[in-house]
DRENDO-1510 file (C-alpha; in Angstrom, 1 decimal, always signed):
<recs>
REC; n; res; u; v; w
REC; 1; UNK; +1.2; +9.8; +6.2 .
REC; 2; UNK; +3.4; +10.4; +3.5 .
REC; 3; UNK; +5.4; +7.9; +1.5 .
REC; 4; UNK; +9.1; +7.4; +2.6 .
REC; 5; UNK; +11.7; +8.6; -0.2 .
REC; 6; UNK; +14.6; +6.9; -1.8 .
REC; 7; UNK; +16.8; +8.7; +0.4 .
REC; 8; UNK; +15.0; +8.0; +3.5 .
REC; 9; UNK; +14.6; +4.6; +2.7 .
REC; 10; UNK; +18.7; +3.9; +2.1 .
REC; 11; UNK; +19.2; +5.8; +5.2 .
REC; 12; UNK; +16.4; +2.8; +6.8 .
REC; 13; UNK; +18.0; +0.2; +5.2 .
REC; 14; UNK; +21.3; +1.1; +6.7 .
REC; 15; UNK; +20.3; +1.4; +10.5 .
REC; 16; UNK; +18.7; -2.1; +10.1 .
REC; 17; UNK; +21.8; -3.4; +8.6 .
REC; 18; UNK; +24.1; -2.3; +11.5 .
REC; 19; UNK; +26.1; +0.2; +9.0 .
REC; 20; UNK; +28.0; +2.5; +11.0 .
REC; 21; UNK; +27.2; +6.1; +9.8 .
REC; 22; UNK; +24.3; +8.5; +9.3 .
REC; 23; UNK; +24.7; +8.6; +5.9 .
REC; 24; UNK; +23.6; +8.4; +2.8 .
REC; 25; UNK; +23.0; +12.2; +2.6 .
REC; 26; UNK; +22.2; +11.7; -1.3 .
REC; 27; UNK; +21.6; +9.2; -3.9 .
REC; 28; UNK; +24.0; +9.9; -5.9 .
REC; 29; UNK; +28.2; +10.1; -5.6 .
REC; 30; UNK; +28.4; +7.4; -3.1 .
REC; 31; UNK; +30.7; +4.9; -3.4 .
REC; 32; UNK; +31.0; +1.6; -1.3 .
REC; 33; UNK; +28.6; +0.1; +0.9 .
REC; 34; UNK; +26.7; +3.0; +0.8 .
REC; 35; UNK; +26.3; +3.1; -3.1 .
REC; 36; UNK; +25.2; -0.5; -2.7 .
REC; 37; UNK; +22.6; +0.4; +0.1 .
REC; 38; UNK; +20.7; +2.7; -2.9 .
REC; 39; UNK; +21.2; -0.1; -5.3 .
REC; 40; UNK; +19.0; -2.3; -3.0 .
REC; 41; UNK; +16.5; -0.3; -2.5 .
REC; 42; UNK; +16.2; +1.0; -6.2 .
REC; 43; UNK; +16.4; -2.8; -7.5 .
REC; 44; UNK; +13.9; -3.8; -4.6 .
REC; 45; UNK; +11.4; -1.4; -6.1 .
REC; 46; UNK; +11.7; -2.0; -9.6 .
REC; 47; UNK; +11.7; -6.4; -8.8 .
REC; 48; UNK; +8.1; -6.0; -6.6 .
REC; 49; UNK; +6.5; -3.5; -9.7 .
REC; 50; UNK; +7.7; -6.0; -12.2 .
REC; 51; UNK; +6.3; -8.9; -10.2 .
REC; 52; UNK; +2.8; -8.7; -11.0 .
REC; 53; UNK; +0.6; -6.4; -14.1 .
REC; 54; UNK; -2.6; -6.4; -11.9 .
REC; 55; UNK; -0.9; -4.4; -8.8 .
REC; 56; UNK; -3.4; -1.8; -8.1 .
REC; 57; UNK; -0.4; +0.8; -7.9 .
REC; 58; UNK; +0.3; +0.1; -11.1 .
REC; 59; UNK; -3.0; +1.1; -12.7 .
REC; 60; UNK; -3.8; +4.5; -13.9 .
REC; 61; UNK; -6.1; +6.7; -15.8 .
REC; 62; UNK; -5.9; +8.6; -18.8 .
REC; 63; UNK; -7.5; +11.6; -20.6 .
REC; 64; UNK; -7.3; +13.6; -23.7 .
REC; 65; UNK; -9.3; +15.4; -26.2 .
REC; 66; UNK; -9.3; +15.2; -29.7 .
REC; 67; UNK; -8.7; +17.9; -32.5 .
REC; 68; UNK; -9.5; +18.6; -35.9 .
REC; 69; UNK; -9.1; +16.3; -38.7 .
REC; 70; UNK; -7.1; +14.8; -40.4 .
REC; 71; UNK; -5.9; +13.3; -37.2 .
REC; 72; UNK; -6.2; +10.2; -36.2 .
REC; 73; UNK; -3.4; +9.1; -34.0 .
REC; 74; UNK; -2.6; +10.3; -30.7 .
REC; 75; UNK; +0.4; +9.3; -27.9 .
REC; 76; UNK; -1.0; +7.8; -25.0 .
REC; 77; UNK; +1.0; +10.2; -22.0 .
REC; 78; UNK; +2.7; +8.9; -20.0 .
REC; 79; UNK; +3.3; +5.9; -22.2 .
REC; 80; UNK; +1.6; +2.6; -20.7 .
REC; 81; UNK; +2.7; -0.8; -20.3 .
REC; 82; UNK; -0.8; -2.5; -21.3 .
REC; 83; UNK; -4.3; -0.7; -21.7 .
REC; 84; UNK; -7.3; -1.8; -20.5 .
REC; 85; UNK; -9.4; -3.2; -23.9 .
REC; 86; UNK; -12.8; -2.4; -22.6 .
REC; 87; UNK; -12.2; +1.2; -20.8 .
REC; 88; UNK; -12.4; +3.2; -23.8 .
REC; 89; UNK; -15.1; +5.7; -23.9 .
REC; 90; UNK; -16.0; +9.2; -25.4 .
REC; 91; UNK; -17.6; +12.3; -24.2 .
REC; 92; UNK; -18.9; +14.8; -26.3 .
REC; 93; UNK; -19.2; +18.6; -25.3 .
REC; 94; UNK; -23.0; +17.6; -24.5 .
REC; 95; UNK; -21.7; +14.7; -22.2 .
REC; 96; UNK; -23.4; +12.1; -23.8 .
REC; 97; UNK; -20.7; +8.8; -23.3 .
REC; 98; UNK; -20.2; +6.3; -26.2 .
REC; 99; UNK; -18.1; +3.3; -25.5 .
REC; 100; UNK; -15.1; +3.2; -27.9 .
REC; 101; UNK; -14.1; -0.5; -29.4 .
REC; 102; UNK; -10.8; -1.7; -28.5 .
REC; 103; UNK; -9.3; -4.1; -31.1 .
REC; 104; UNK; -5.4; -6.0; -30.8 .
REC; 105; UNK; -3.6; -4.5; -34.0 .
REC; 106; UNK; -3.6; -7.7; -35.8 .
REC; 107; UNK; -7.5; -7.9; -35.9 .
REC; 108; UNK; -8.3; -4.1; -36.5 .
REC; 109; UNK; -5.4; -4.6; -39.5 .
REC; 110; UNK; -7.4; -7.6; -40.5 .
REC; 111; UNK; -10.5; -6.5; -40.3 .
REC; 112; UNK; -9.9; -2.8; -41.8 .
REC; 113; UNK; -7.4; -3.8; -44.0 .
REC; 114; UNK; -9.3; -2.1; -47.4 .
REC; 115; UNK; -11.0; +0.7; -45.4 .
REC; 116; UNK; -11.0; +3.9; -46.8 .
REC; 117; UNK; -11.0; +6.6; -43.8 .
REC; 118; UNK; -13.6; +9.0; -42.9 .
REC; 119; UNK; -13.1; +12.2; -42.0 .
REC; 120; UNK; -14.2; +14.0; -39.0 .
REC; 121; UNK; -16.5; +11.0; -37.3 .
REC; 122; UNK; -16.6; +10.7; -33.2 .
REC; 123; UNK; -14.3; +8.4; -32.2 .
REC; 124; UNK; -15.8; +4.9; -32.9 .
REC; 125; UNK; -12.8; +1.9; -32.7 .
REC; 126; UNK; -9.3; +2.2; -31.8 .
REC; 127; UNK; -5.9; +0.4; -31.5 .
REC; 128; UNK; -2.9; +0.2; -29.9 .
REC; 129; UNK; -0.1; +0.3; -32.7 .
REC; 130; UNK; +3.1; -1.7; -32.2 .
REC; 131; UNK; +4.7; +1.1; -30.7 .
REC; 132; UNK; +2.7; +1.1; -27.8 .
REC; 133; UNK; +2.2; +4.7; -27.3 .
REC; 134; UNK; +0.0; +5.5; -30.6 .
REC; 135; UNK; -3.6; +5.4; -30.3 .
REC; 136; UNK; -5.1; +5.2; -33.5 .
REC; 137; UNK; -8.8; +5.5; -34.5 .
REC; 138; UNK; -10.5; +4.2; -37.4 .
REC; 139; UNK; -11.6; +7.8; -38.6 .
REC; 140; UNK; -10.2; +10.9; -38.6 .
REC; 141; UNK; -11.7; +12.5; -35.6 .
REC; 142; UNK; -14.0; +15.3; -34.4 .
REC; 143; UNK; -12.8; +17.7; -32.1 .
REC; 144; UNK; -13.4; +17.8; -28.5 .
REC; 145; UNK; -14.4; +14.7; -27.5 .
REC; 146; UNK; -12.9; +13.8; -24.2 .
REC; 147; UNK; -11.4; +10.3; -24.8 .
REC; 148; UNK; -11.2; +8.3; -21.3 .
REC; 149; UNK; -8.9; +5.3; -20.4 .
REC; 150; UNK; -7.7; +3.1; -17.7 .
REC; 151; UNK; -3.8; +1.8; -18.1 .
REC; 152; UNK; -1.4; +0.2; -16.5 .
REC; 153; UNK; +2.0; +1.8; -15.8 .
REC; 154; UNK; +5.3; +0.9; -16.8 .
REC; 155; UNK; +7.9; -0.5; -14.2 .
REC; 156; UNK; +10.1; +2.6; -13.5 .
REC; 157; UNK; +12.8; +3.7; -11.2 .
REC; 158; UNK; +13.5; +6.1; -8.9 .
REC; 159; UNK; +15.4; +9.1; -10.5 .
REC; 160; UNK; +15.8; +11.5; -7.9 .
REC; 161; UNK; +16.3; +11.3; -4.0 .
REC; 162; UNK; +12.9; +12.8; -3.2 .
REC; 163; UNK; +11.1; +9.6; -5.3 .
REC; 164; UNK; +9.1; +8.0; -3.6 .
REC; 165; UNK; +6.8; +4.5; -4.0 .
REC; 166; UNK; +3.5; +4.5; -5.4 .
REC; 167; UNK; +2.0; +2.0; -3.2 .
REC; 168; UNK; +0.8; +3.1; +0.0 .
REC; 169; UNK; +3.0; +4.5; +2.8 .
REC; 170; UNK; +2.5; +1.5; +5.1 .
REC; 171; UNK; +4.2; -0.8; +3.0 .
REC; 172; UNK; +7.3; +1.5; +2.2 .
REC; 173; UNK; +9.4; -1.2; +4.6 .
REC; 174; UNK; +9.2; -3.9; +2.3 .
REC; 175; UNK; +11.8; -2.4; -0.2 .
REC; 176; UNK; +14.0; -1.9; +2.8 .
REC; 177; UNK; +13.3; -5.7; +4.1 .
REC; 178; UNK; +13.9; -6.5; +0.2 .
REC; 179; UNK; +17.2; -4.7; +0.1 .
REC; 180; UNK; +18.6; -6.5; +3.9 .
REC; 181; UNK; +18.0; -9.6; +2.2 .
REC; 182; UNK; +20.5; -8.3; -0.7 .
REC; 183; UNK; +22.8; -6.8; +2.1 .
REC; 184; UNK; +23.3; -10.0; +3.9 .
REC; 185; UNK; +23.8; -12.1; +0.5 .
REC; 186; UNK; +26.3; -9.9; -0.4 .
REC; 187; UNK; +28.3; -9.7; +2.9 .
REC; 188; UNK; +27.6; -13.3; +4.4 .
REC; 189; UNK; +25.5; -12.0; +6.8 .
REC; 190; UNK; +23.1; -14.8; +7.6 .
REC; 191; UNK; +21.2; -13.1; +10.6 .
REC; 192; UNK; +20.3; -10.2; +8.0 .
REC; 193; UNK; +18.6; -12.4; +5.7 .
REC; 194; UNK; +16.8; -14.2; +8.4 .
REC; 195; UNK; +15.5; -11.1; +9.7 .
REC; 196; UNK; +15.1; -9.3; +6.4 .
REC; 197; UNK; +13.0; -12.4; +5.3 .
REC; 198; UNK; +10.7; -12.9; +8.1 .
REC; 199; UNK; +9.7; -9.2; +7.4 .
REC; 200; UNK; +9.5; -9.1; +4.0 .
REC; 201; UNK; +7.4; -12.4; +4.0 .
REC; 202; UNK; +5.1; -10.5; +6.3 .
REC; 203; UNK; +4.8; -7.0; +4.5 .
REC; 204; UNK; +4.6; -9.0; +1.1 .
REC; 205; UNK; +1.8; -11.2; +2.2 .
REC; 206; UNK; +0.3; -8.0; +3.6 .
REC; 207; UNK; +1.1; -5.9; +0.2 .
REC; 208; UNK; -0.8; -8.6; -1.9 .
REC; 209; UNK; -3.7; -9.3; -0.1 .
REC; 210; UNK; -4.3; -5.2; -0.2 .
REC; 211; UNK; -3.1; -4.3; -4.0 .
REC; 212; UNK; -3.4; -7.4; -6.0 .
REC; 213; UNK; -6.4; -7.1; -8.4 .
REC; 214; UNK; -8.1; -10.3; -8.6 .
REC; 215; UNK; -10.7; -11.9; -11.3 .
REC; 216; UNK; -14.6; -11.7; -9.5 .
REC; 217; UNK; -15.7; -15.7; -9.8 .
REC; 218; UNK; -19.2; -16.2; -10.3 .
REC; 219; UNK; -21.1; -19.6; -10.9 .
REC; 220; UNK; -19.9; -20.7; -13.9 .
REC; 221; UNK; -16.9; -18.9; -14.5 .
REC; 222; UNK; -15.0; -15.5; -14.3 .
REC; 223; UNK; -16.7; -11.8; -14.6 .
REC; 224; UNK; -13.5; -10.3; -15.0 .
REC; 225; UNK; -10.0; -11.8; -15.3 .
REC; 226; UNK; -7.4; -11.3; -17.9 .
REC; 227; UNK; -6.8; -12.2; -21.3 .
REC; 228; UNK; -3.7; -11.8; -22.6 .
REC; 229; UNK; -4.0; -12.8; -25.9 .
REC; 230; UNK; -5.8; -8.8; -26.5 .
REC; 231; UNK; -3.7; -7.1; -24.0 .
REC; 232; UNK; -3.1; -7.4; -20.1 .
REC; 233; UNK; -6.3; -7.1; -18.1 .
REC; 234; UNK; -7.3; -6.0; -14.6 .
</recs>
């Protein structure tokens, strides 16, 4: 089963809000209540992505391999919101795997402050720079090594009228129940909330207990959680 798009979603959220019509037949041009129904549904997207970091649709992986010195620094593609510290690693053309260090900018600035950079080493310890798309290493690199990473994605919003979510299809509803809430706000229609509520109390329950990534508890304390003072963990 395939996701639902932003289109097919608007045109949902508009037979469950009574609108008369078929429309919308696109995304954009609209005007009136039905520009407002692809509002709804775009800003009920974007609110539920920024709601938590650890969504599992929100997490992705990332690949590259490095070239010839001198370089250093490379663009993480597409850019991330936060990368995961300890998924580094780096695979030689043998395929022998060698974690990579992770260090927050301030420390690998502290720490490497009078360094005097190699060139042509295997990628060893990296950082994040403030710009938080430049990788940089702590060497000039050697070419092809296949650099591995896990990241989280930035919120982002539908663009075109074939987008769809990147949760899983059985949850697409909960925008729509998201936007009746909106709908009935907007045009003092109580019996839309009510209803747009109970459902998007259900599928949100539903959507969290199946995509939230939560810390492993062990006796004495937490495998894996997130610390926020190096970056945004699982």
């Amino acid at each position: 089963m395939a996701n639902r798009t932003w289109l097919q979603l608007s045109q949902d959220l508009r037979r469950e809000a009574g609108v008369q019509g078929t429309g919308p037949s696109a995304v954009t041009g609209q005007t009136g209540i039905y520009e407002n129904l692809v509002s709804w549904i775009q800003q009920a997207w974007t609110d539920i992505q920024s709601e938590f970091d650890s969504w599992s649709f929100r997490k992705g992986y990332g690949s590259f391999t490095t070239t010839n010195s001198p370089t250093r620094d490379y663009t993480l593609d597409p850019a991330p919101s936060a990368v995961e510290p300890h998924s580094f690693t780096a695979t030689d053309s043998a395929g022998n795997v060698t974690q990579i260090e992770f260090l927050d900018y301030s420390l690998f600035q502290e720490r490497y402050r009078l360094y005097s950079v190699n060139d042509a080493q295997p990628p060893s310890v990296c950082t994040l720079l403030p710009d938080g798309v430049t990788l940089r290493f702590l060497d000039y690199t050697q070419a092809d090594y296949t650099v591995n990473y896990d990241y989280t994605t930035t919120v982002v919003q539908f663009t075109n009228g074939t987008d769809t979510a990147t949760f899983p299809p059985e949850f697409d509803m909960i925008l729509v129940w998201k936007a009746l809430i909106d709908y009935g706000l907007f045009y003092n229609a109580q019996e839309a909330v009510q209803h747009g509520k109970i459902r998007f109390d259900e599928f949100y329950a539903r959507l969290k207990d199946d995509q939230l990534i939560r810390p492993t508890i062990k006796v004495g304390g937490f495998i894996n959680g997130r610390n926020r003072a190096v970056s945004r963990y699982w």
